[in-house]
Backbone as XML, in Angstrom:
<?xml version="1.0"?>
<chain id="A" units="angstrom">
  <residue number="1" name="UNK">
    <atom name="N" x="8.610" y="-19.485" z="1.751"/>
    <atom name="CA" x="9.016" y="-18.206" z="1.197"/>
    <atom name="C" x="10.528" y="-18.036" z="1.320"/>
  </residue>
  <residue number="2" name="UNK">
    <atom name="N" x="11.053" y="-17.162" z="0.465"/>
    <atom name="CA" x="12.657" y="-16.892" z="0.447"/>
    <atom name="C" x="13.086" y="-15.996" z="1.819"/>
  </residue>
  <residue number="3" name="UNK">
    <atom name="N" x="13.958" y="-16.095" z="2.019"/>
    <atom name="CA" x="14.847" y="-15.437" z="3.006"/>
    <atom name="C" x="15.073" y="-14.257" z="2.593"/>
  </residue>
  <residue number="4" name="UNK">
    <atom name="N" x="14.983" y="-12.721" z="3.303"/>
    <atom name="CA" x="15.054" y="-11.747" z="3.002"/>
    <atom name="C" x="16.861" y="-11.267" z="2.703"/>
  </residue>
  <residue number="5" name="UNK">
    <atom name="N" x="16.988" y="-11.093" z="1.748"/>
    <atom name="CA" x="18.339" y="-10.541" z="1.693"/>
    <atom name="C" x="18.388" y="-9.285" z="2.143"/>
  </residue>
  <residue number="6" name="UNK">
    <atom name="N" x="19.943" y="-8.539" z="2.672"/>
    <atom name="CA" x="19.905" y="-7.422" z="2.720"/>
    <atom name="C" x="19.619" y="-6.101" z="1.888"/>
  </residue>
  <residue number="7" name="UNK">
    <atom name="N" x="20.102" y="-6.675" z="0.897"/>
    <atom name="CA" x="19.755" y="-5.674" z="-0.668"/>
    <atom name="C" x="18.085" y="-5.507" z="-0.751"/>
  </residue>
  <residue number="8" name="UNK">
    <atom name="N" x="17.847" y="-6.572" z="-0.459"/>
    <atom name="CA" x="15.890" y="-6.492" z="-0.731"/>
    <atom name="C" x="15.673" y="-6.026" z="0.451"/>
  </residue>
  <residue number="9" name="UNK">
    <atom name="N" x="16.096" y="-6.005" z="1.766"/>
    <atom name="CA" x="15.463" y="-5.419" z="2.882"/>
    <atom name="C" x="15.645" y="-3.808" z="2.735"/>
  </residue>
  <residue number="10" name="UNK">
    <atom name="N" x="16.382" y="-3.540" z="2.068"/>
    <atom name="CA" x="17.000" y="-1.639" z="1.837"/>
    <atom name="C" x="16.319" y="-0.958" z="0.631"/>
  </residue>
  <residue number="11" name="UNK">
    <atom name="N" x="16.004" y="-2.057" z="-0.358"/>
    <atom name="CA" x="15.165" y="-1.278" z="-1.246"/>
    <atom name="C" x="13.678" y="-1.412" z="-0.337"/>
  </residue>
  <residue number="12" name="UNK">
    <atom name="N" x="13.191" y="-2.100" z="0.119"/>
    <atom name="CA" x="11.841" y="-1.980" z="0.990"/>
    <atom name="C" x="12.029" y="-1.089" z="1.295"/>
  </residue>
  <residue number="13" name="UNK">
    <atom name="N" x="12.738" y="-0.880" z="2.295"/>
    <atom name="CA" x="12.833" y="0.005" z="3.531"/>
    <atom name="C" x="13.129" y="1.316" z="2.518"/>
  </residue>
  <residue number="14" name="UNK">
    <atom name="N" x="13.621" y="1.722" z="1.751"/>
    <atom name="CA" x="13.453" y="2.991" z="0.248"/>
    <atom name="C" x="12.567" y="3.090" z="-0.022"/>
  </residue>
  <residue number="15" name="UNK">
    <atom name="N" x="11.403" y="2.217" z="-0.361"/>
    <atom name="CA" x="10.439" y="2.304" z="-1.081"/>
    <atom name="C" x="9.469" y="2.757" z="-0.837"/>
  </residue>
  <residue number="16" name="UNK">
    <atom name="N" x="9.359" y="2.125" z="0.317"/>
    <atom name="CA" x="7.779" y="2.027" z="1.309"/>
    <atom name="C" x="7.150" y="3.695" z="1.059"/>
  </residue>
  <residue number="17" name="UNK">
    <atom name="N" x="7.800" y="4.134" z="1.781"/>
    <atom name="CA" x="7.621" y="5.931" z="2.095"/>
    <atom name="C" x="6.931" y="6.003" z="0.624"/>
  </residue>
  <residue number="18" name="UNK">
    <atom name="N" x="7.857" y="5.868" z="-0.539"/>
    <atom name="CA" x="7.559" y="6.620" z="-2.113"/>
    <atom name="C" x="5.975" y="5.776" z="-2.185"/>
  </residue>
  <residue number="19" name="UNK">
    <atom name="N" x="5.877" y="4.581" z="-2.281"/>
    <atom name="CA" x="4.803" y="3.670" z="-2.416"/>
    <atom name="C" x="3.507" y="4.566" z="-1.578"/>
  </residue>
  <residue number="20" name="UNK">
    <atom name="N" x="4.071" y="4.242" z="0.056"/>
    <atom name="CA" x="2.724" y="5.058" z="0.591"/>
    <atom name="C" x="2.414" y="6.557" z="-0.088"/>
  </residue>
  <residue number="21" name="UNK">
    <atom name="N" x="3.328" y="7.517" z="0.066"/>
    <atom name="CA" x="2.873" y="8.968" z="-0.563"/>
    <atom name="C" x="1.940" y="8.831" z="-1.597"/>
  </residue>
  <residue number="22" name="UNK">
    <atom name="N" x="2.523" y="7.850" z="-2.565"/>
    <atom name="CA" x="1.980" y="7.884" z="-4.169"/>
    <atom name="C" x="0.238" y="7.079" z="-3.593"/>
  </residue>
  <residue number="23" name="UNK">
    <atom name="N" x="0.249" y="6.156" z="-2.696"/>
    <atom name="CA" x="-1.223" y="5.519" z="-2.506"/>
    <atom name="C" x="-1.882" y="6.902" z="-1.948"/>
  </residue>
  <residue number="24" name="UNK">
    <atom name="N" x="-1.705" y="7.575" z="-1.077"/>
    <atom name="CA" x="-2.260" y="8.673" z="-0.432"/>
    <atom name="C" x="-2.336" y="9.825" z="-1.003"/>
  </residue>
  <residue number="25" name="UNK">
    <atom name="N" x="-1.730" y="9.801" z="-2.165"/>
    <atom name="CA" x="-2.347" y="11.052" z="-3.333"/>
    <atom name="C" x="-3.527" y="10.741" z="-3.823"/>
  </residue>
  <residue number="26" name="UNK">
    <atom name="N" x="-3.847" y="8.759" z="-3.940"/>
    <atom name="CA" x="-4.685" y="8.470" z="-4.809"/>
    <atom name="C" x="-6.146" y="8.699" z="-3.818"/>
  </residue>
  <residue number="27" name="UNK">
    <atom name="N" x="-5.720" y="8.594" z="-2.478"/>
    <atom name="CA" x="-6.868" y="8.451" z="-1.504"/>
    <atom name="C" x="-7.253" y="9.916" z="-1.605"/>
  </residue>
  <residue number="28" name="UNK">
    <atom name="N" x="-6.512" y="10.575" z="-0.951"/>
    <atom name="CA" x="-7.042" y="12.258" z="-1.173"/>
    <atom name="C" x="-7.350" y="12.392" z="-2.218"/>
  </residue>
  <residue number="29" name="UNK">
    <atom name="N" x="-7.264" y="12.124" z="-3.914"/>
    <atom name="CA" x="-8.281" y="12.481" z="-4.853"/>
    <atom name="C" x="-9.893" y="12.024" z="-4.535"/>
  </residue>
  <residue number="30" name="UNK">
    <atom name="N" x="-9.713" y="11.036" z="-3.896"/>
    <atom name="CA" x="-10.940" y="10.342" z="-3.714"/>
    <atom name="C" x="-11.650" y="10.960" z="-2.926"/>
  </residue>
  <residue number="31" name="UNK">
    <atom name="N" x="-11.189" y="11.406" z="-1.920"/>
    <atom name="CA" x="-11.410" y="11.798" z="-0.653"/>
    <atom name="C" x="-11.849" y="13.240" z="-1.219"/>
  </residue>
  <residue number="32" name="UNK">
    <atom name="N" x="-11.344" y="14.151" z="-2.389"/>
    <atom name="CA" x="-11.942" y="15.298" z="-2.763"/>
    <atom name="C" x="-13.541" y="15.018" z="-3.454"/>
  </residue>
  <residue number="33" name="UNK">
    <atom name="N" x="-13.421" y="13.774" z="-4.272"/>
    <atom name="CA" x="-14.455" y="13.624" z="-5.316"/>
    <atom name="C" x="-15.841" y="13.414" z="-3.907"/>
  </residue>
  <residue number="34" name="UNK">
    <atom name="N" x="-15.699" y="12.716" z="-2.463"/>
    <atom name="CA" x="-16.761" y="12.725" z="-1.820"/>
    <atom name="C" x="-16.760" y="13.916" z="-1.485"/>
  </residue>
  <residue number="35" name="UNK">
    <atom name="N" x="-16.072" y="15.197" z="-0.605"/>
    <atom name="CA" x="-16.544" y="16.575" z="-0.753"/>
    <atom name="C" x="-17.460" y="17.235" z="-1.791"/>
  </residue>
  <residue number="36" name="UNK">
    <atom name="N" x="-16.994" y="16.893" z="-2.934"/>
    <atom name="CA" x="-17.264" y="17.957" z="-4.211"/>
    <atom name="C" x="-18.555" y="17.137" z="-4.647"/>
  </residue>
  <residue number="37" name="UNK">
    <atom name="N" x="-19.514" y="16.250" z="-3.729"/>
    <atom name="CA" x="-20.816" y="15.528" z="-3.848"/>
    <atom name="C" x="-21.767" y="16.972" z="-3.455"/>
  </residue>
  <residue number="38" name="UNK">
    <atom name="N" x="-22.794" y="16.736" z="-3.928"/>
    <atom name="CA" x="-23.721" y="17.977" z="-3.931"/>
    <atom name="C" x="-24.510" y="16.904" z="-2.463"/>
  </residue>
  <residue number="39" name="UNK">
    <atom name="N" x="-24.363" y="16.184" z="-2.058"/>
    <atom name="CA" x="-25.045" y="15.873" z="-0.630"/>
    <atom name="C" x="-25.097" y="16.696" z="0.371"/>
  </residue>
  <residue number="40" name="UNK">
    <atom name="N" x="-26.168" y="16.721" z="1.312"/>
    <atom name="CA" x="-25.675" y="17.906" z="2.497"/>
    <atom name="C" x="-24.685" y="17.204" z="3.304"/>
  </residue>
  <residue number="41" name="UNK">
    <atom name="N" x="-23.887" y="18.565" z="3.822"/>
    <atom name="CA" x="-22.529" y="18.307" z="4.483"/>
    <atom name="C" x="-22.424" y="17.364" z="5.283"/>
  </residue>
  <residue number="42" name="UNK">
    <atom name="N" x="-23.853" y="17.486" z="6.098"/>
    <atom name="CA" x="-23.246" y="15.843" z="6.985"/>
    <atom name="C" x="-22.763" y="14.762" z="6.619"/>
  </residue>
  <residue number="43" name="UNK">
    <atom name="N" x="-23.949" y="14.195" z="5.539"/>
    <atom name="CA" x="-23.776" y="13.293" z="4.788"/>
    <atom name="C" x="-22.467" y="13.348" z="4.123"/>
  </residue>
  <residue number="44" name="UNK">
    <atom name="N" x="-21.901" y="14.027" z="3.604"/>
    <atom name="CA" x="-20.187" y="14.398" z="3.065"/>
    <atom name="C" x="-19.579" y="13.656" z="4.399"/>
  </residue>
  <residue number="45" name="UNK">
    <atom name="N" x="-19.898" y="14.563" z="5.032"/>
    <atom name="CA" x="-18.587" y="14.508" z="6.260"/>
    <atom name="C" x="-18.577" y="13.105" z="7.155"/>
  </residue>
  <residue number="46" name="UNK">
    <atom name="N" x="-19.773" y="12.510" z="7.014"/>
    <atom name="CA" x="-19.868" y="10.737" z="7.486"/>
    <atom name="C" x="-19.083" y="10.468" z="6.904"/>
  </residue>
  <residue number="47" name="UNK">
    <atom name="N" x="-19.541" y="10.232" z="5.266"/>
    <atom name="CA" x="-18.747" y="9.203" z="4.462"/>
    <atom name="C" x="-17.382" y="9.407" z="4.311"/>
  </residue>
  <residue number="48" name="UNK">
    <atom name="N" x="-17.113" y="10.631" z="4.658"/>
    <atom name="CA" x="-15.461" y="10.932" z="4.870"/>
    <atom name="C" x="-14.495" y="9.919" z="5.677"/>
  </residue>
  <residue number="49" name="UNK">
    <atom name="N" x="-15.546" y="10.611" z="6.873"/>
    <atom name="CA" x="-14.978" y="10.123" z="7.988"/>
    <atom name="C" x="-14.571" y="8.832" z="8.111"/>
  </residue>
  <residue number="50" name="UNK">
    <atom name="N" x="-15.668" y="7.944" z="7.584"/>
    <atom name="CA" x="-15.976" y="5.923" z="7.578"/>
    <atom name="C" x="-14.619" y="5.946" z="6.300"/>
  </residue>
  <residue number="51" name="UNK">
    <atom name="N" x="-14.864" y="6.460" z="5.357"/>
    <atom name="CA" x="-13.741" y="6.339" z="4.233"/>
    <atom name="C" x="-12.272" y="6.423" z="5.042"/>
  </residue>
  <residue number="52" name="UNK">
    <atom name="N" x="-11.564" y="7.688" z="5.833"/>
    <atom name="CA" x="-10.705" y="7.816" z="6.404"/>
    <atom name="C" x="-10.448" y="6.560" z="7.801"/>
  </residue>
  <residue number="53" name="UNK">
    <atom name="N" x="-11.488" y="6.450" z="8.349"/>
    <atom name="CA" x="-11.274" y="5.417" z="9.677"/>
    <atom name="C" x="-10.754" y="4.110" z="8.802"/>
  </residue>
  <residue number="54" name="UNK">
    <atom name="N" x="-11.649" y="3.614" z="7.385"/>
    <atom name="CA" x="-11.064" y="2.195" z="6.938"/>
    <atom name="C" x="-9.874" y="2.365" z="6.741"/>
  </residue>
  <residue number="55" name="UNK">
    <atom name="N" x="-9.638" y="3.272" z="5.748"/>
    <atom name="CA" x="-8.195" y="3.420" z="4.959"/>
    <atom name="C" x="-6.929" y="3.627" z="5.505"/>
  </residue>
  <residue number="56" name="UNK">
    <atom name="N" x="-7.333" y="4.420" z="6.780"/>
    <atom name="CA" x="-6.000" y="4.368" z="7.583"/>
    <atom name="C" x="-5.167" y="3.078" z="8.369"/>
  </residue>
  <residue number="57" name="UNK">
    <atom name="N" x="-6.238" y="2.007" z="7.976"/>
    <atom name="CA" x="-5.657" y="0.517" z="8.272"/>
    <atom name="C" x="-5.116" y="-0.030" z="7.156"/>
  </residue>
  <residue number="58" name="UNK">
    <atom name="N" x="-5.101" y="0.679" z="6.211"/>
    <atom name="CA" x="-4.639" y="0.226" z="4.808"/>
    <atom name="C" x="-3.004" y="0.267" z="4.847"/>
  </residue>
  <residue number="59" name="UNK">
    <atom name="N" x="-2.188" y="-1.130" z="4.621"/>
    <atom name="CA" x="-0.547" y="-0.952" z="4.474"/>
    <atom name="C" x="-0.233" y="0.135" z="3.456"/>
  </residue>
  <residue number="60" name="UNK">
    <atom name="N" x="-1.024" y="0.914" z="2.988"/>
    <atom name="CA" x="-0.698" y="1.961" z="1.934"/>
    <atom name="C" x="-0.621" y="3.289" z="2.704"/>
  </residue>
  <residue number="61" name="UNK">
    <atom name="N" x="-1.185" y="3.465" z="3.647"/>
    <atom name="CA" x="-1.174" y="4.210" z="4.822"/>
    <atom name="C" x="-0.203" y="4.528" z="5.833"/>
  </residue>
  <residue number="62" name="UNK">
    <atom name="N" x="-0.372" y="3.277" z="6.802"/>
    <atom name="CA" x="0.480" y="2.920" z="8.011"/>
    <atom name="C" x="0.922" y="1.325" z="7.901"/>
  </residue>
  <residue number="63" name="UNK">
    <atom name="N" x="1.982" y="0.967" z="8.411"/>
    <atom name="CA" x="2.813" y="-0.091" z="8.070"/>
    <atom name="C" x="3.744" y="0.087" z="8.669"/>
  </residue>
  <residue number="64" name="UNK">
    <atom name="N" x="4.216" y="-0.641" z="9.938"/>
    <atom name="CA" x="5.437" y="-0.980" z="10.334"/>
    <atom name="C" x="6.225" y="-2.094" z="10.088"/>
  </residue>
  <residue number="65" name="UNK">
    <atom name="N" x="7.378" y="-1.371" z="9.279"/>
    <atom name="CA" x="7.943" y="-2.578" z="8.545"/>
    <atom name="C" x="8.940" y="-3.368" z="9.454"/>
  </residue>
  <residue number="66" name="UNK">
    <atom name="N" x="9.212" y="-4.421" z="9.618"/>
    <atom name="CA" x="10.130" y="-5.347" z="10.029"/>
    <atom name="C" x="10.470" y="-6.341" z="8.915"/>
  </residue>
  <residue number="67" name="UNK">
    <atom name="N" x="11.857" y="-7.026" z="8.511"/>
    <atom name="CA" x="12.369" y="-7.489" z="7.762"/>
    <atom name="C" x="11.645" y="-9.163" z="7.700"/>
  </residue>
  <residue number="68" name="UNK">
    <atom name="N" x="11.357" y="-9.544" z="8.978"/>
    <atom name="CA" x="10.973" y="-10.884" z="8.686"/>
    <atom name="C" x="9.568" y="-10.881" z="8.663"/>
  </residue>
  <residue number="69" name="UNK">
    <atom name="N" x="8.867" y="-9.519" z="7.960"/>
    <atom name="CA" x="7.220" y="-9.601" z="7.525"/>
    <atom name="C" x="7.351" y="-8.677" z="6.407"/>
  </residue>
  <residue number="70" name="UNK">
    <atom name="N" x="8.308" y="-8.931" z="5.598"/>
    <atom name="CA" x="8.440" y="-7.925" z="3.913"/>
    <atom name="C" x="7.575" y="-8.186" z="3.487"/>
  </residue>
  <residue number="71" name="UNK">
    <atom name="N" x="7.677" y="-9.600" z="3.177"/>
    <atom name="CA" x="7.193" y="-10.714" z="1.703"/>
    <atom name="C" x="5.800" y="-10.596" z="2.293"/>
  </residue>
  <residue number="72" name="UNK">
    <atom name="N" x="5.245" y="-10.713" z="3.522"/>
    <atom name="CA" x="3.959" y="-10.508" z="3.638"/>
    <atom name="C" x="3.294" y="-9.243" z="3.374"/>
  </residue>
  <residue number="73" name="UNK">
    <atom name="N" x="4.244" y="-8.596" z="3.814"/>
    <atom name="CA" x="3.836" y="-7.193" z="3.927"/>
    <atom name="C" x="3.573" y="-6.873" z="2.235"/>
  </residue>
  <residue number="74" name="UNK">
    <atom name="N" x="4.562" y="-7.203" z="1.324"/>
    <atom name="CA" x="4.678" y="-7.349" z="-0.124"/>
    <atom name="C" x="3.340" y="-7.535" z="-0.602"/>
  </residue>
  <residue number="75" name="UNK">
    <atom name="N" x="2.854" y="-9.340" z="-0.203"/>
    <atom name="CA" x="1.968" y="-9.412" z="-0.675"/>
    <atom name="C" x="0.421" y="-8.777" z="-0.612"/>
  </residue>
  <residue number="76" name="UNK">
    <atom name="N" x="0.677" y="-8.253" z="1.005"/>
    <atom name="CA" x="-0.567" y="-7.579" z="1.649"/>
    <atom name="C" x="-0.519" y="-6.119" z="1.244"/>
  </residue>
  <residue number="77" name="UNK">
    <atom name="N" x="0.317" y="-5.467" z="0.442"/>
    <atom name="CA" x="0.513" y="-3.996" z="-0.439"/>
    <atom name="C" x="-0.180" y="-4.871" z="-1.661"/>
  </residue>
  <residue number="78" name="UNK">
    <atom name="N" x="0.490" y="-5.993" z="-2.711"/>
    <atom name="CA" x="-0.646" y="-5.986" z="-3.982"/>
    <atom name="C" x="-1.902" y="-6.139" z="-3.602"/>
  </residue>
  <residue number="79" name="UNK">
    <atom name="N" x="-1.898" y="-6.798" z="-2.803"/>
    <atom name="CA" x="-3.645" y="-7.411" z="-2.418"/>
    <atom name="C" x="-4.393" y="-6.511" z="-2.274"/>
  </residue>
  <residue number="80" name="UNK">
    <atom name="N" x="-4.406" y="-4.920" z="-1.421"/>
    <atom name="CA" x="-4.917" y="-4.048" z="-1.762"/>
    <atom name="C" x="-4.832" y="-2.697" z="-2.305"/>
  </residue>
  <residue number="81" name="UNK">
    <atom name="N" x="-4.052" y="-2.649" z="-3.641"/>
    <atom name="CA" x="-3.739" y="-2.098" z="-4.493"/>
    <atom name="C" x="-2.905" y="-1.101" z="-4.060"/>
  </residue>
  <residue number="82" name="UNK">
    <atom name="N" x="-1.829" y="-0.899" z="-3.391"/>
    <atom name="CA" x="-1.168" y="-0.080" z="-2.912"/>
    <atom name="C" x="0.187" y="-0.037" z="-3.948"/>
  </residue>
  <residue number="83" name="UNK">
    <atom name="N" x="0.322" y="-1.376" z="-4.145"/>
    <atom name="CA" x="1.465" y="-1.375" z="-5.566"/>
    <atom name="C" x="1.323" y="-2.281" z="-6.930"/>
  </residue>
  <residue number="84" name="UNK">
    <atom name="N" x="2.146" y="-2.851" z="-7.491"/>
    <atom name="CA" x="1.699" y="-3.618" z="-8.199"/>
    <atom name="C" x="3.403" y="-4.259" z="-8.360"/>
  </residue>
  <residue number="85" name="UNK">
    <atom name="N" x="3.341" y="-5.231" z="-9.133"/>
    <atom name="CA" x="4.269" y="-6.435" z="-9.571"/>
    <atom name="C" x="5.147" y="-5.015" z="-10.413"/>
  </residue>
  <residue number="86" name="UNK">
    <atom name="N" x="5.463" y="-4.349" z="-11.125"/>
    <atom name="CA" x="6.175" y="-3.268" z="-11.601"/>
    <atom name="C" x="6.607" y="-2.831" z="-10.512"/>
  </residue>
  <residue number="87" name="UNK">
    <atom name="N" x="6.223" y="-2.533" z="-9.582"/>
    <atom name="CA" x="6.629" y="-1.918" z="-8.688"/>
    <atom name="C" x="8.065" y="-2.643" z="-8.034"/>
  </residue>
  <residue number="88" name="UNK">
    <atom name="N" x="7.927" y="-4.498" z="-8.082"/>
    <atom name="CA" x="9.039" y="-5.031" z="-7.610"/>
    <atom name="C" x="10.289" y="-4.578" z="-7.981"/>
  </residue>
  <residue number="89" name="UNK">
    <atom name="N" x="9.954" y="-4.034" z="-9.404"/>
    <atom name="CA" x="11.313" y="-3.698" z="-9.926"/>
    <atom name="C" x="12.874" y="-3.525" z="-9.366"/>
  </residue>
  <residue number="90" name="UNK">
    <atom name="N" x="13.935" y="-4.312" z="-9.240"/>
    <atom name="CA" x="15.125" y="-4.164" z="-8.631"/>
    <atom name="C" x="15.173" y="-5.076" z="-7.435"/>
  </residue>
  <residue number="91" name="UNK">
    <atom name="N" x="13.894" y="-5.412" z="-7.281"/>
    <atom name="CA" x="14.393" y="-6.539" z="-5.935"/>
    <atom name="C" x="14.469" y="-7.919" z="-6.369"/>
  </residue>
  <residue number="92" name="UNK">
    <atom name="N" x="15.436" y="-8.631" z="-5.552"/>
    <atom name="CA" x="15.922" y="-10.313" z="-6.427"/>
    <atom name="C" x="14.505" y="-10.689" z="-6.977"/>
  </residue>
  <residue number="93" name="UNK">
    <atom name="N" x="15.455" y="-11.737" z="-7.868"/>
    <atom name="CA" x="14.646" y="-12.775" z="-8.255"/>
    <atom name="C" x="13.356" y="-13.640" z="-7.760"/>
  </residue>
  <residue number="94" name="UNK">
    <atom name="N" x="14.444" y="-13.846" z="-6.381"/>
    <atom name="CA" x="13.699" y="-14.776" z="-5.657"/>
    <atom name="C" x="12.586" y="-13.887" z="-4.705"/>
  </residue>
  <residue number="95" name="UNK">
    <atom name="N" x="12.444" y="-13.065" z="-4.735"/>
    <atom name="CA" x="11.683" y="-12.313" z="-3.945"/>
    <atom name="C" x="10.035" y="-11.868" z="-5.344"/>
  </residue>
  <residue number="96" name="UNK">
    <atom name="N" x="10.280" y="-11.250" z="-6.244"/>
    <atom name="CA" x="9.923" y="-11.273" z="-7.285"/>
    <atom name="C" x="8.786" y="-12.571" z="-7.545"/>
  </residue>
  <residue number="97" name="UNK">
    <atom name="N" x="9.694" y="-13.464" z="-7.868"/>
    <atom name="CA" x="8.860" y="-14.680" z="-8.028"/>
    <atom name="C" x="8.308" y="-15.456" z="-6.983"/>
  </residue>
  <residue number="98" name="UNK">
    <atom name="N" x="8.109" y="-15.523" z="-5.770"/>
    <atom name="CA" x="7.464" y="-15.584" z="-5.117"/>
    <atom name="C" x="6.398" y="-15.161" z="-4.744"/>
  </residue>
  <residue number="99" name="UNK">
    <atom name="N" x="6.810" y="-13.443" z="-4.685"/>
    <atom name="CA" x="5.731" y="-12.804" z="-4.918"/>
    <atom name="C" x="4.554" y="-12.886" z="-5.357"/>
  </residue>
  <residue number="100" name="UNK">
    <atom name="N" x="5.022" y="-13.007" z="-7.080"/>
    <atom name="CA" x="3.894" y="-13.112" z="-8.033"/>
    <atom name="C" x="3.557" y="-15.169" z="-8.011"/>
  </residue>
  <residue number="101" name="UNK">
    <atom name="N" x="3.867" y="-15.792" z="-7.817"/>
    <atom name="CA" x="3.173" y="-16.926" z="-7.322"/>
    <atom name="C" x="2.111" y="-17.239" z="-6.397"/>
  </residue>
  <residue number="102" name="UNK">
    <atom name="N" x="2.603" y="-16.071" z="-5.107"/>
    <atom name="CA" x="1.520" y="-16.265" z="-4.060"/>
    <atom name="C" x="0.709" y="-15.007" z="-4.041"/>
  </residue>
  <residue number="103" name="UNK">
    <atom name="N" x="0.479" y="-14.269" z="-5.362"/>
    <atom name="CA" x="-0.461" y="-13.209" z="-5.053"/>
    <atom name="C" x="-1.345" y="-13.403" z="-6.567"/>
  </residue>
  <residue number="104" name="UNK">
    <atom name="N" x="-1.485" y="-15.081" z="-7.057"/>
    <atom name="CA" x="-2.105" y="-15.597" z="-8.033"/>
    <atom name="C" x="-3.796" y="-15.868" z="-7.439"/>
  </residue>
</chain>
């Protein structure tokens, strides 16, 4: 894998925050559509709960970033849909294409 430049370590470190918010709007819609289930409440409030315990392990969530685990971290955001290859937008080349090589 490429060497993290500084320019690509600062747009990460920009991004992340916008990336997670925007994944955690998508979870809380979700997270409304199991409320608004005509199931009785328990049953709601399990599947909440199991929904919230997985997801909060999700890099779309929580993620501590360090510079020499971007590109992983990169690839472990497409892998579970937290961003997508658009999203690279503005970071090198070489970061870019790597990317999308090892998330084939």
């Amino acid at each position: 894998m490429v060497e993290v430049t500084k320019s690509d370590w600062k747009l990460f470190v920009e991004k992340l925050p916008l990336w997670q918010e925007r994944y955690m709007e998508c979870l809380l819609q979700e997270y409304a559509a199991i409320i608004a289930k005509t199931d009785e409440a328990s049953i709601r409030f399990w599947e909440l709960k199991e929904r919230i315990d997985t997801d909060r392990k999700n890099p779309g969530v929580q993620l501590a970033p360090r510079k020499s685990e971007m590109m992983a971290d990169l690839l472990y955001m497409i892998r579970h849909n937290v961003i997508n290859i658009e999203d690279l937008d503005g970071f090198s080349e070489s970061v870019v294409s790597d990317i999308k090589n090892f998330s084939k």
